[in-house]
N, C-alpha and C positions, 0 to 999 in steps of 0.2 A: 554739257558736252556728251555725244555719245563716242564712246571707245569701241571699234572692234580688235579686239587684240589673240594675236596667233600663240598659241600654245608650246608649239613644235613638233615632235614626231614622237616622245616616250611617255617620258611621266610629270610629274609634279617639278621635279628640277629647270624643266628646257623649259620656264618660262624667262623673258627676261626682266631684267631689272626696272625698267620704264612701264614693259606692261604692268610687275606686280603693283608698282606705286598705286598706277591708275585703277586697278582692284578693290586694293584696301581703300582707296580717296573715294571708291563709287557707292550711290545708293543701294543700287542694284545692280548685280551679277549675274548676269543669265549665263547659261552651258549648251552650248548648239551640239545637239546630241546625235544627229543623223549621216553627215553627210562623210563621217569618220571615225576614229572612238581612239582614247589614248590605252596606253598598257595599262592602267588603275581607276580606281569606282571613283566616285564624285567624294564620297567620304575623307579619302585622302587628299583630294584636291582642298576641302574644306578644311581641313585642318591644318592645310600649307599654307592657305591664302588667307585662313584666319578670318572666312568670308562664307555666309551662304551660299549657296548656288541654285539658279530658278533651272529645273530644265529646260530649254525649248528644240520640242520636235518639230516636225515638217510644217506640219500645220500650222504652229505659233509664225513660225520666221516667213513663212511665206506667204498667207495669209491672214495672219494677227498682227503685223509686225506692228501696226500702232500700240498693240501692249505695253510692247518692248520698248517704242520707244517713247511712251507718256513722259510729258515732266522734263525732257532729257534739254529740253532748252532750260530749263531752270537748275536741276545737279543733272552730276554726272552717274551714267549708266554704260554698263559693260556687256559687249558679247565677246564672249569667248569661243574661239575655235580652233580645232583642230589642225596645227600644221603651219598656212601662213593666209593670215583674211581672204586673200586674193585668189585661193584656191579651189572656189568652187564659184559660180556664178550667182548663187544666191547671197554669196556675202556683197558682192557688188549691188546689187537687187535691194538691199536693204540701205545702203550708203548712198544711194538715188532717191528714196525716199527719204530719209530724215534730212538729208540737202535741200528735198522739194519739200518742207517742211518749216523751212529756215533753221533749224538745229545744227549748230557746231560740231562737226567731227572730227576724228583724229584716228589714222589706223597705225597700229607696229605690229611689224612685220616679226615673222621668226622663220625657221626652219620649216622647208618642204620637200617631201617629197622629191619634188621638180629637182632640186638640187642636191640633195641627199642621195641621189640616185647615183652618181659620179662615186659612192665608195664602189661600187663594181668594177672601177677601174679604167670606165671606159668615159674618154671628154664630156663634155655638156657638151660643148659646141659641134660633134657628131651624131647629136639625136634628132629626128625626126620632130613629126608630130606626134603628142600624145593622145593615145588613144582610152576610151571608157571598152568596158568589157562586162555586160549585162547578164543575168542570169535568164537563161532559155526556157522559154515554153512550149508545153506542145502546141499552142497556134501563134505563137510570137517568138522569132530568130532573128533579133535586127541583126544584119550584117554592114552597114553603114562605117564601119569600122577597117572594114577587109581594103579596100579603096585608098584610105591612108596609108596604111601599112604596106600596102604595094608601091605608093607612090614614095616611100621613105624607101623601101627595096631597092626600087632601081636608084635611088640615087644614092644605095648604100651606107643610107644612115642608118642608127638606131632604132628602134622604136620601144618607148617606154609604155605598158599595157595596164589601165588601174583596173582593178577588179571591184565586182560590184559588191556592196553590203544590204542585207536589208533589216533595217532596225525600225519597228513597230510601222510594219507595210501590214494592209491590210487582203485578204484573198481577192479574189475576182468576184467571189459569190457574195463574200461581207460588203464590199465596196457597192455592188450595184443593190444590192438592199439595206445601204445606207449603216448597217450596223457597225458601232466600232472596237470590233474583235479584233485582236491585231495576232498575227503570224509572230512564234520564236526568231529571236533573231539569226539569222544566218550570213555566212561569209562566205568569198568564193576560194573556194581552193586551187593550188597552183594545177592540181593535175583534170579538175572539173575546165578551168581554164583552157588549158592544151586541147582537153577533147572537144573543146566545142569548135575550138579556133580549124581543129581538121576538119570537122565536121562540117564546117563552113567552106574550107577548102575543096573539098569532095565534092561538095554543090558548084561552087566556080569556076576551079581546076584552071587558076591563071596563073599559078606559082609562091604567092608571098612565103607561103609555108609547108614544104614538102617534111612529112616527119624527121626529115634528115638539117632541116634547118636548126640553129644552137640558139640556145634560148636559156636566159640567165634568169631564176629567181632570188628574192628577198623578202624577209619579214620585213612589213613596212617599218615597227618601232624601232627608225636604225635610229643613226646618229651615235653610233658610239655604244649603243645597249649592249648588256652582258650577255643580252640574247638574243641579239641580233644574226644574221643566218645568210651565207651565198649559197647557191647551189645552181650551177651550170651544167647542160648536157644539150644534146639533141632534144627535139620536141618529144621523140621517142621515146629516149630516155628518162625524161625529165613525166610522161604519162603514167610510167611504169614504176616510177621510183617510191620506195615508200612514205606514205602521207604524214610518220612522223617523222620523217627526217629534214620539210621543211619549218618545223617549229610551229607553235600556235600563230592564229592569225592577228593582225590584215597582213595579205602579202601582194607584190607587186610581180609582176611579171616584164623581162625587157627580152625582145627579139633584137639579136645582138650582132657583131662581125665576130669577136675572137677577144675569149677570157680562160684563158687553160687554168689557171691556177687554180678553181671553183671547179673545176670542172670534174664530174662523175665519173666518166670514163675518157681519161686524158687521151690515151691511143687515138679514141675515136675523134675525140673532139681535135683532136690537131690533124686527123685524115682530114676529117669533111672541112677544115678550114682551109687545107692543101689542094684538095680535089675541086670545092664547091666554090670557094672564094680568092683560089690563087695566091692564099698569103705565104711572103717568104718568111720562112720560120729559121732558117740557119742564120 
């Protein structure tokens, strides 16, 4: 059997009781290491699970995946991920293959994101699409992104923004001469976020996001974490504000209607929800 099993959003706790069965019952444990990361090293995840852990990066899961999943018609073998399987496309990617394989699988689900996002207060059921948010280059700005979030504008939904990570990416310069150096990992910050999203703006000047637009952050390890984090403001506000006051990363980003409670500069954020949005606030 191969098991892809979702981890949840913090630490070693948010697994659940089904996935850990299937952990301790598997040969091998793999740890999909890329497309997310929890708040704790593998170290403690192994001492939880009372289990090795194989890493696999990019490369294994997307290209190697017959590694992963050798054998798995004979025992059982685990991928682990970040959050809930279904949350990235390559977990699907992998559950097509060992299907087309004839190998038995079985996915449980946890905690994402996707839904996690509702502690800000604001419905599921008024968000948009969800939008990816990549880190910029001087010759690469995809704006593919701006489109949705306009089309969620007008129809005054939410829009939920995942920011990009890059965990052992490799340069433009190592990639095309094949070498495998890999780049420090980096995260994208809420405020690197906001400046791009204007920046983008500036170029199309169709509206989604005038710096006057309110825009709710969070640390992604919510779910209830000690140190889990809101912070609301204008796009303005939220550019300006200090970098440690949205907490260590991953964070998400949501372009919102109206969350005063979080919010930086309440005054303002109930103007521009008066003025821009027509909300009746008495």
């Amino acid at each position: 059997m191969f098991y892809i099993i979702g981890l949840g959003l913090c630490d070693e706790n948010d697994i659940t009781l089904r996935g850990l069965q299937a952990i301790k019952g598997s040969t091998r444990v793999y740890l999909e290491a890329y497309t997310s990361i929890l708040m704790v090293n593998k170290e403690r995840l192994e001492a939880f699970y009372e289990k090795p852990l194989i890493l696999a990066d990019r490369d294994m899961v997307e290209t190697d995946s017959d590694t992963i999943l050798a054998n798995a018609d004979k025992e059982d073998v685990c991928l682990l991920v970040v959050g809930d399987p279904f949350g990235a496309t390559t977990h699907t990617d992998i559950i097509l293959r060992a299907r087309g394989l004839g190998i038995p699988t079985r996915v449980i689900h946890n905690a994402s994101i996707m839904n996690a996002v509702g502690a800000c207060g604001l419905q599921l059921y008024n968000f948009g699409q969800t939008v990816s948010l990549v880190f910029f280059t001087e010759t690469w700005k995809p704006d593919s992104f701006y489109d949705r979030v306009k089309e969620n504008v007008d129809l005054g939904l939410h829009t939920l923004v995942l920011l990009d990570i890059k965990v052992k990416e490799q340069s433009e310069e190592n990639l095309a001469r094949g070498r495998k150096i890999y780049e420090p990992p980096r995260y994208m910050s809420i405020r690197q976020a906001v400046y791009q999203l204007i920046e983008i703006e500036t170029l199309r000047q169709t509206g989604p996001w005038p710096p006057t637009r309110l825009g709710s952050s969070r640390l992604k390890g919510w779910g209830g974490h000690e140190h889990e984090r809101i912070v609301c403001g204008t796009l303005a506000e939220l550019a300006d504000h200090p970098e440690s006051a949205f907490g260590e990363p991953l964070h998400s980003l949501v372009i919102v209607e109206y969350a005063q409670e979080y919010a930086i500069n309440k005054d303002s954020w109930r103007s521009t929800a008066q003025k821009a949005y027509g909300c009746a606030l008495e």
